[in-house]
C-alpha positions, -999 to 999 in steps of 0.1 A, spaced: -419 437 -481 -402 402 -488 -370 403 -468 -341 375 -462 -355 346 -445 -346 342 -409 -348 374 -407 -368 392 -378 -379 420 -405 -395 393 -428 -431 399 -429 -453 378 -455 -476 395 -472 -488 355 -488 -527 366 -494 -522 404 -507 -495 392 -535 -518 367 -550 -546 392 -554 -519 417 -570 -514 395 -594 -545 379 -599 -566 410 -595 -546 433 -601 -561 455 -632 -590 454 -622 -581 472 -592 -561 495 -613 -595 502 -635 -618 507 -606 -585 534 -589 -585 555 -624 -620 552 -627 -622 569 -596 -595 592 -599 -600 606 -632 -568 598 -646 -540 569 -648 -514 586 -630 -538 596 -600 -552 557 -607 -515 544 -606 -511 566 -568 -542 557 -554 -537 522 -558 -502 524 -546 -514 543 -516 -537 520 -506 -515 490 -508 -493 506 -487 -520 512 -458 -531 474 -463 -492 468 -458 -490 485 -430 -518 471 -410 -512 438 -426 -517 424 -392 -551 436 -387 -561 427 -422 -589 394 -412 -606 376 -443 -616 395 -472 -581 412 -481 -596 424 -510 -622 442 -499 -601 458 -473 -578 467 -505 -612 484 -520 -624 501 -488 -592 515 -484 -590 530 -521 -623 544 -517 -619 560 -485 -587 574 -497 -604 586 -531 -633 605 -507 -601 619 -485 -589 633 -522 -619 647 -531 -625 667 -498 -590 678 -500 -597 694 -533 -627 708 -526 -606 733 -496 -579 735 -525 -595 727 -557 -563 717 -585 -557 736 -612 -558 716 -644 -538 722 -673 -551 707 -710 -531 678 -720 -534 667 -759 -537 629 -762 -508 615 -779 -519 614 -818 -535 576 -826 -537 557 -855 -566 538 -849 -595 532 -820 -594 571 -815 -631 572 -815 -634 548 -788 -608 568 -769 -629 601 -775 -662 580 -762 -642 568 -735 -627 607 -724 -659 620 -725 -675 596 -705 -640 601 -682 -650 640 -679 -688 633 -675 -678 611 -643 -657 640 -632 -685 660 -634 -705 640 -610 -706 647 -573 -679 620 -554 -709 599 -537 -729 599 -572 -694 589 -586 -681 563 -564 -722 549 -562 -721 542 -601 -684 530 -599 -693 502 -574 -726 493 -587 -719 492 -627 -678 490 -627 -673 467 -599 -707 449 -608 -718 454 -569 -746 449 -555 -765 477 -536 -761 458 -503 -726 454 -512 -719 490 -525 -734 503 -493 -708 485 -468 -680 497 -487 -694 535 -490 -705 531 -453 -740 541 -459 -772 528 -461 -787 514 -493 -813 533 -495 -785 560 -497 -769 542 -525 -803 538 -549 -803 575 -545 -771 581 -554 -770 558 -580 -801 572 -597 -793 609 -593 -761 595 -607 -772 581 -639 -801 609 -644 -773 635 -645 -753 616 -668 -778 614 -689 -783 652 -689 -742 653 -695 -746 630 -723 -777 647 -745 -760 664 -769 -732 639 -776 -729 632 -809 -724 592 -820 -686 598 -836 -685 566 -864 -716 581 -880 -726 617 -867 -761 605 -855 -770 624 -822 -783 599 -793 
């Protein structure tokens, strides 16, 4: 929080405001991504800034993948949580669209084939083909080895696969 300078409750959060802004929605992407949803997206990624906030102090060097960790460990901490007390979902009709609606069906069945996915699969092919990570990389922020992460990643992508089978190319009805 910016306060009144002079002030001995003025903290400067400098570093974490430029990547806001800078990086911003792509941090938004990777949190609904994760999430399932824009509104969980939109509370993740609040969430975690306000963890980074409040151990702003301990926050050395790479802010944003501290930012990351922290979304990811707080996704996993969702997921367990739902697994004691799985959510009850209620079907929502998308708001009717003039136009791009078959890219927004692609794009919510892809959604619902992710949510399909166990979380490690998930958050494996997140990092690696969302955030463009490299194993090595995907593996410090999952906390795991990479061999861990090439297993995830391909049991990942093989299951998507079966998801995807039957679905149906919607501009010219030619099955993939």
């Amino acid at each position: 929080m910016l306060g009144v300078e002079g002030s001995s409750l003025v903290r400067n959060y400098e570093g974490l405001t430029e990547l806001v802004a800078v990086r911003g929605p792509a941090l938004f992407a990777t949190a609904v991504l994760l999430t399932g949803s824009r509104a969980a997206g939109e509370d993740l990624l609040q969430a975690a800034l306000e963890r980074v906030m409040r151990s702003w102090r301990r926050v050395d060097g790479d802010v944003e993948g501290y930012l990351r960790r922290t979304m990811y460990h707080l996704a996993v901490d969702s997921w367990r949580r739902r697994r004691r007390r799985p959510e009850v979902l209620v079907p929502v009709d998308p708001p009717p669209l003039d136009d791009g609606t078959e890219r927004f069906a692609v794009r919510e069945a892809l959604m619902n084939a992710l949510a399909d996915l166990p979380a490690r699969q998930r958050a494996a092919l997140v990092l690696r083909y969302f955030e463009q990570l490299t194993e090595t990389e995907a593996a410090e922020v999952l906390g795991c080895a990479v061999g861990t992460v090439k297993s995830n990643t391909s049991r990942g992508l093989a299951r998507l696969r079966e998801l995807t089978a039957s679905w149906e190319d919607l501009s010219n009805g030619v099955s993939r």
